[in-house]
N, C-alpha and C positions, 0 to 999 in steps of 0.2 A: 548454622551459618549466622554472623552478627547480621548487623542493618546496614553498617558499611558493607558488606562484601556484598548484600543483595541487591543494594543501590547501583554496585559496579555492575553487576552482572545484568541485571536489568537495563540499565543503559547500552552496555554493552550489544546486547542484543535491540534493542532499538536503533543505535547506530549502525550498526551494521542494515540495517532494514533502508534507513535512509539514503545511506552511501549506496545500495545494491537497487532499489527496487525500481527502476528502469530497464533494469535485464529483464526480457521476456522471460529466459531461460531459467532465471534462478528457482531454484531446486532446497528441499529441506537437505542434503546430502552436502550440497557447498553450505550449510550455514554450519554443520557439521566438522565439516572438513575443518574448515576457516578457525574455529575454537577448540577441536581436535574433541567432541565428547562424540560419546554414542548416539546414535537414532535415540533408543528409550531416554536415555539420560534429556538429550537437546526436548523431546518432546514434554515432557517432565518440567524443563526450565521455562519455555514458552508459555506453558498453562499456568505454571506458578507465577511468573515475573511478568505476564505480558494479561495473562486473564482469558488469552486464548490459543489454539493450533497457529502455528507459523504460517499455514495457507491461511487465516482470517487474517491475522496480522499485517502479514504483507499485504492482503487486500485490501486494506481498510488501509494502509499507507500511501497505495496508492491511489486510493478514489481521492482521500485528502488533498492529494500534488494534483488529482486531475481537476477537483475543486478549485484550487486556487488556480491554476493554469485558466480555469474559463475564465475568472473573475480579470485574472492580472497580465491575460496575453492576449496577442491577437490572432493566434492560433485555429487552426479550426479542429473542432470536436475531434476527427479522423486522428491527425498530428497529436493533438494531447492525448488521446487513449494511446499510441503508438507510445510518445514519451514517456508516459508511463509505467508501460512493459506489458499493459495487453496487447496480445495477436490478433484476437477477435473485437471488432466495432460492435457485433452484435452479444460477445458478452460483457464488453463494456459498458453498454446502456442497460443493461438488463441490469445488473451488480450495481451502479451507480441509481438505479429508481428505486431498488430493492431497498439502499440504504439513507437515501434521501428524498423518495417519492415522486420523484419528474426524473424523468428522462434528461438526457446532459443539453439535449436541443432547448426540453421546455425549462428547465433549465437556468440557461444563458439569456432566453428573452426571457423568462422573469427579474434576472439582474438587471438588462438594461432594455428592456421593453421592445427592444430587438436584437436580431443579432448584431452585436458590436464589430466594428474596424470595417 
C-alpha cells in the first residue's frame, strides 16, 4: 500500500471514531460493517494505522471529548461521561485517572480551583 492510501485509511478510521464515539453501543462489528472488511483484516488496520485495538482507540477518543467537555462546558461529570458514550460513571472515572492521574472530579477543580458553573 503507498503513503497516500494509508493516510486515507488512517484517517478514515479516525473519522469514523469521531463521528461514532457517543454511541455507548458501538461495537468493533459496526466499524466493520461500515467499511465492509473482516474482523482480522479491521483488527490488523487498527494496530497498523491507529497504533492500537479499536477498543483503546475509541477509548482514548473518548476520554479526549470528555476532557475537553470539563474544561469547555458546564456540564456536570455524570452528563459528559454519558456524552461520551460510557454507561458506567464508575468506569468512567476509573479509565479517565488511569489515563490522566485524577479522577474527572479532582480533575475539574484542578482547572478551575473549583468546580466550575
Amino acid at each position: 500500500m503507498d503513503k497516500q492510501r494509508l493516510n486515507i485509511c488512517k484517517t478514515s478510521l479516525e473519522s469514523f471514531l469521531q463521528a461514532h464515539y457517543s454511541n455507548p453501543y458501538l461495537k468493533f462489528e459496526d466499524v466493520a460493517c461500515h467499511f465492509r472488511f473482516s474482523k482480522s483484516h479491521g483488527y490488523a488496520l487498527f494496530k497498523k494505522h491507529l497504533g492500537a485495538p479499536f477498543g483503546m482507540c475509541l477509548r482514548n477518543v473518548r476520554l479526549s471529548k470528555a476532557k475537553d467537555a470539563m474544561k469547555n462546558t458546564p456540564y456536570s461529570i455524570t452528563e459528559i461521561a454519558s456524552m461520551c458514550g460510557f454507561t458506567s460513571l464508575s468506569t468512567f472515572s476509573k479509565v479517565f485517572k488511569e489515563k490522566y492521574g485524577d479522577t474527572p472530579t479532582t480533575y475539574r477543580k484542578k482547572m478551575f480551583g473549583v468546580i466550575p458553573f
